[in-house]
C-alpha positions, 0 to 999 in steps of 0.5 A: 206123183211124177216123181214117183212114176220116174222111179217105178219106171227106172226100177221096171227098167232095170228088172226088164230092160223093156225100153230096149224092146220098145224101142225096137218095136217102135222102128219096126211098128212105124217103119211097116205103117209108113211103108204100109201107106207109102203103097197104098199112096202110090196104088191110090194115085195110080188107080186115079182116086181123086176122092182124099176122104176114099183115102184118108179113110181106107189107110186110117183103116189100114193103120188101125189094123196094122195097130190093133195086130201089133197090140194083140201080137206083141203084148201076147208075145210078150207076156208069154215070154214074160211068164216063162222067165217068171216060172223058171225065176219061181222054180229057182226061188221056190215061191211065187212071184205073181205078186211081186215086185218082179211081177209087176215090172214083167205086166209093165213090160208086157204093156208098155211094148204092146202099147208102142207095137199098137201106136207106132204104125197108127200114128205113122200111118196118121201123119202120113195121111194128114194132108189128104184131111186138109184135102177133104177139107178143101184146104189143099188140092188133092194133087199137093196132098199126094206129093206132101203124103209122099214126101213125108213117107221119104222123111219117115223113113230117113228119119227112122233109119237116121235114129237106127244109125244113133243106136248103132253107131253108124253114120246117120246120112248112111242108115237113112238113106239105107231106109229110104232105099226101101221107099224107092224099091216099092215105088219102082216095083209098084210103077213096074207092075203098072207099066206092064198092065198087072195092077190093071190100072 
């Protein structure tokens, strides 16, 4: 069984390329939810919320949002391009191919990067968030929820960029520290816009 998954997923693969796809929507997908959190954290912890449920809740929320968008956009998006490549293959080949093997690798596709688009900010945004569970729970102070929340946005993002930096070829310490950058930047702004009384906190 196993083996025969393998292979239908290596030759799907070789028609399509989708891993490569996939693997730019999960960077993509898991960086916006983690830096989704990362504000709302922030917003939270500034408004004084003291309640980790409130926050657990709302982001969960978020990250269910962001998800279901990401799967709706990209499997649409996907298929569609998909279908394109497919009409102008059948108008070369004068046939159809719906049912083919190359059709049934383009539905593979479609599905596999609208799955990766939908789980990659969801599970981001769920380990994000997980301390504030063990806060709800009474197993951690909210303060200590906050800080490790934080602390795994800033290893999320450095985690991300340090897999960028493989793919590219470029030094892991540079690209994620170049990711981490982003972390900081909507820390200081944020802390700006408080400072300054427009949040109206």
């Amino acid at each position: 069984m196993l083996n025969t998954l393998r292979k239908k997923y290596r030759s799907y693969e070789r028609i399509t390329g989708m891993s490569k796809i996939a693997r730019r929507y999960f960077v993509m997908n898991a960086f916006d939810g983690a830096l989704t959190m990362f504000g709302l954290i922030i917003g939270s912890y500034l408004a004084r919320v003291s309640n980790p449920v409130l926050v657990f809740s709302v982001g969960m929320s978020t990250a269910l949002a962001i998800g279901i968008s990401g799967l709706w956009g990209a499997f649409l998006t996907e298929a569609a391009e998909r279908q394109r490549e497919l009409n102008k293959l059948e108008r070369s080949m004068l046939r159809k191919l719906d049912s083919s093997y190359i059709g049934e690798a383009s539905r593979a596709a479609s599905y596999m990067v609208g799955g990766v688009n939908a789980l990659s900010p969801f599970l981001a945004g769920l380990i994000t968030l997980s301390p504030f569970l063990f806060a709800g729970k009474g197993i951690i102070e909210v303060d200590l929820a906050y800080r490790a929340s934080l602390g795994i946005c800033f290893g999320i993002f450095f985690g991300l960029g340090a897999f960028l930096g493989r793919i590219s070829k470029e030094f892991w310490l540079i690209s994620g520290v170049k990711m981490l950058l982003a972390g900081l930047t909507v820390a200081l702004l944020t802390f700006a816009l408080n400072s300054s009384g427009i949040l109206g906190t």
